[in-house]
C-alpha positions in Angstrom: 89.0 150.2 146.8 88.0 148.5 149.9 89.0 144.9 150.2 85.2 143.4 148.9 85.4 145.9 145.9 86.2 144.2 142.6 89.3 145.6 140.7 88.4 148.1 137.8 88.6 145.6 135.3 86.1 143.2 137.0 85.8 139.9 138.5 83.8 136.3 138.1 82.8 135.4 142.1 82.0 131.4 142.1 80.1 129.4 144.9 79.1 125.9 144.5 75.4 125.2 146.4 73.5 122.6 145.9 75.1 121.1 142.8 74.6 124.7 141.3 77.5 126.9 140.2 76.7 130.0 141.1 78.8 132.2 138.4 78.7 136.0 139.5 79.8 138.5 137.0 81.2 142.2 138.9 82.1 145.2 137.4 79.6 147.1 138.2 81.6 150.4 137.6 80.8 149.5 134.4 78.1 148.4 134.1 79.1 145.0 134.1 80.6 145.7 130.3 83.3 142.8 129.7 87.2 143.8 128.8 89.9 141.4 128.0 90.2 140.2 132.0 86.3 139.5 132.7 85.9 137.5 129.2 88.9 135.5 130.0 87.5 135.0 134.2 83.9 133.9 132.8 85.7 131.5 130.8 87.5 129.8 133.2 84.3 130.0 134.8 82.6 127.5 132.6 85.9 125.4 132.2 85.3 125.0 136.2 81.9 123.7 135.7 82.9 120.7 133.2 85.7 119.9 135.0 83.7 119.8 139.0 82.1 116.8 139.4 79.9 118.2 142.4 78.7 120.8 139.3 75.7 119.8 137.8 74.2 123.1 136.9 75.6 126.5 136.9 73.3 129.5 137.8 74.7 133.2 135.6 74.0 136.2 136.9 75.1 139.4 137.4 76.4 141.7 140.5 74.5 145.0 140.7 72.0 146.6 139.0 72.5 146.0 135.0 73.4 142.3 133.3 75.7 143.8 131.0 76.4 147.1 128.8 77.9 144.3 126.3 81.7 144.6 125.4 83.8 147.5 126.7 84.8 148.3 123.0 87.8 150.7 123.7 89.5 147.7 125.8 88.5 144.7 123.1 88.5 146.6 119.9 91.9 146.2 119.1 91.7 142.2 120.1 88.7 142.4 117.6 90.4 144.3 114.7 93.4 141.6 115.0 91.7 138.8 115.4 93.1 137.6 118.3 90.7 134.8 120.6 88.9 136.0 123.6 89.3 132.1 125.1 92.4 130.9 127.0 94.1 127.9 126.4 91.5 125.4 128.7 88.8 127.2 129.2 85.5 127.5 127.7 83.9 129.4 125.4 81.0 131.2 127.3 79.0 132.0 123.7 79.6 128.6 122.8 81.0 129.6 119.4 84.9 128.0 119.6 86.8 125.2 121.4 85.5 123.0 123.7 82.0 122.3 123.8 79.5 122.9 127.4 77.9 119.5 128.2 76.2 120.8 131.5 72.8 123.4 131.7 73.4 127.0 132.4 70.3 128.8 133.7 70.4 133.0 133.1 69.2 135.5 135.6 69.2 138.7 134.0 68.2 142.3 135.0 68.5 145.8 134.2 70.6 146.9 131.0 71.2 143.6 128.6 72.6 144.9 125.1 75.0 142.6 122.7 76.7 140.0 124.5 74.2 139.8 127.1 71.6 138.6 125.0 74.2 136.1 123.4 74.6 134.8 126.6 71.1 133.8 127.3 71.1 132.7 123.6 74.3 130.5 124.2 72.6 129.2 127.9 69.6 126.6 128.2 66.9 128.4 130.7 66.7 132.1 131.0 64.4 134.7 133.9 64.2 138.5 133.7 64.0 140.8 136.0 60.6 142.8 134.8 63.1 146.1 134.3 65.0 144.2 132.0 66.0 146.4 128.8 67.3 144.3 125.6 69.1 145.3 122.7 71.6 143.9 119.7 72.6 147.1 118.9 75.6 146.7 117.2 74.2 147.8 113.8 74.3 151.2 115.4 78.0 150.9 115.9 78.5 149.7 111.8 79.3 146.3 113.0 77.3 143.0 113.3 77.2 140.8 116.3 79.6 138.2 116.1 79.1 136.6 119.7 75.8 134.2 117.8 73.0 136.3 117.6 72.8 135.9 113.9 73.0 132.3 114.3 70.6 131.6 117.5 68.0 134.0 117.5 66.4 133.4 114.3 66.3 129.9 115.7 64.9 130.4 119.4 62.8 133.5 118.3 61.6 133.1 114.9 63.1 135.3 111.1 61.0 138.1 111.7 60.7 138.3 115.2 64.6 138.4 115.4 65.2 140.2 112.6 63.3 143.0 113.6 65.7 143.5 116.2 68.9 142.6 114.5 67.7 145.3 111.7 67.3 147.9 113.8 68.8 147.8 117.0 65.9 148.7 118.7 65.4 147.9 122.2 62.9 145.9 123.8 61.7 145.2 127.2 61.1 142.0 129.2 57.4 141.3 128.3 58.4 141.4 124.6 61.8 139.1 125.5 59.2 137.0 127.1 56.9 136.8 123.9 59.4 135.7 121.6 61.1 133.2 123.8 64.1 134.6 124.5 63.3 134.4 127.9 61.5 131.6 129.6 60.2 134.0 132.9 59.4 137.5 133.8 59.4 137.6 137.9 59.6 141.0 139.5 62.9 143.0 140.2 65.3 141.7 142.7 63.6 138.0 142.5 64.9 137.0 139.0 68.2 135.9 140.5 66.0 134.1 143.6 64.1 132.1 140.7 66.6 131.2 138.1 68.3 129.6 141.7 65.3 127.1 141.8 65.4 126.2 138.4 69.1 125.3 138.4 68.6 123.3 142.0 65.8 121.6 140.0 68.0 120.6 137.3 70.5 119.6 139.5 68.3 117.2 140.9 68.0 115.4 138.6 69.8 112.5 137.2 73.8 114.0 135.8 74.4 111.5 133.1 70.2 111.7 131.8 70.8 115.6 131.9 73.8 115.6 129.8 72.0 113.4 127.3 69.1 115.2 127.1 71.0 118.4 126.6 73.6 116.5 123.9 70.6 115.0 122.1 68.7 118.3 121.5 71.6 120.0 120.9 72.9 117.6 117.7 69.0 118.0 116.5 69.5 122.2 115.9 73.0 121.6 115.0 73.0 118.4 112.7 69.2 117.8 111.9 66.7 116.1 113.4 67.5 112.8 111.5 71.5 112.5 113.3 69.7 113.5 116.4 66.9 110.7 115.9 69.7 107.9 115.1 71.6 108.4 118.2 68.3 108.1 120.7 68.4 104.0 120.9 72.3 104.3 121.8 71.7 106.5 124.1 69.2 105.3 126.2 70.7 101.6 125.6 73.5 103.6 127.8 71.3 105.6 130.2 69.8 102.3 131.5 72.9 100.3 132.8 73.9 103.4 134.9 73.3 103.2 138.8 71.4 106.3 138.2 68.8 105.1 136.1 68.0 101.7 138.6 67.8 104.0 141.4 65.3 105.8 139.4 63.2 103.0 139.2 63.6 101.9 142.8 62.8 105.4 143.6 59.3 105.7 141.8 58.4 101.6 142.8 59.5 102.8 146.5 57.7 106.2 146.1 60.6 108.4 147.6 62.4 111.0 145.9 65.7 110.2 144.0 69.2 110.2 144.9 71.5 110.3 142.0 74.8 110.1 141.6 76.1 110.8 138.0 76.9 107.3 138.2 
């Protein structure tokens, strides 16, 4: 193992650019398929992006040439079969299914082999590009199991019943034109670019005003979990809040000054 080689059981490489936490998943021996060490790494991951002030966004993607073969079954199984939590004490729960709760974006670059977990991800994230030799699939059917990790819960939601039950059903796989049709993914760039992309869409995010972000993301977050009607009653408080921020009077000096913005999260 040289001394730039990830360990056999993989690591989560971080680096904080422009507001964006890049988050780097590596086991590419393989083929980025997640043990007990790289789900408890990506976790403390995403507890590092609540917790940095500097991180507004975080950017996922993956080292090498696959997203993820999904979960390394001979390592988790037995975690699985006893019930025993994938989330240390702290951190934060990547699918988005237990503990804490992700206030900030996450923006997906995925390419090559997605199954499972993968696409959990990018159902658990906010903005999602594929690489175009993306290959999807929820195959866990095939295995006599069900996914556990959301899919049953999200992608009826972002996809549509039939559209994600025709997966769910059969296991089939599907490319990234098709991911792309039913809104799993939001952009289909060419291999080796998708990572490039997803990058600018995260900087953009970062951009913009912290505090108004957040909001925006809490808002529409309560309208899929607790109805539109608990979502509606909390827009007035909200905004009541958003406007005595610095951030939000230095948006309005920005556009009467007609400069860009320079927000705090203030």
């Amino acid at each position: 193992m040289t001394a730039d080689a990830p360990p056999p059981e993989g690591r989560v490489t971080t680096e904080l650019v422009d507001h964006v936490l890049r988050i780097g998943v590596d086991r590419q021996n393989k083929r980025n398929a997640y043990g007990p060490e790289l789900l408890e790494a990506l976790s403390n991951a995403y507890a590092r992006l609540e917790s940095d002030d500097e991180a507004r966004c975080a950017l996922l993607f993956a080292h090498g040439p696959h997203f993820t073969a999904g979960l390394d079954l001979v390592a988790v199984g037995p975690m699985v079969a006893q019930g025993e939590s994938f989330i240390p004490p702290g951190a934060y729960d990547p699918w988005g299914l237990y503990g804490q709760v992700r206030t900030k974006p996450v923006v997906v670059a995925v390419q090559g082999m997605c199954l499972t977990l993968g696409i959990e991800l990018i159902l658990a994230s906010d903005v999602a590009v594929a690489a175009r030799d993306a290959r999807f699939g929820q195959i866990e059917i095939k295995r006599g199991i069900f996914p556990f990790g959301g899919a049953t819960l999200r992608f009826p939601q972002r996809s549509g019943w039939g559209n994600a039950m025709r997966y769910l059903l059969t296991g089939d796989e599907f490319d990234a034109a098709e991911a792309l049709r039913i809104g799993l993914v939001q952009e289909v760039v060419e291999t080796g670019q998708h990572v490039e992309r997803a990058m600018e869409i995260a900087v953009r995010v970062a951009r913009q005003a912290p505090l108004a972000v957040r909001a925006t993301l809490r808002n529409a977050k309560e309208a899929l979990v607790d109805g539109p009607e608990v979502a509606a009653g909390k827009l007035l408080p909200e905004l009541q809040a958003l406007i005595q921020t610095e951030d939000a009077q230095e948006g309005m000096m920005s556009f009467v000054e007609r400069r860009d913005a320079q927000f705090k999260g203030r």
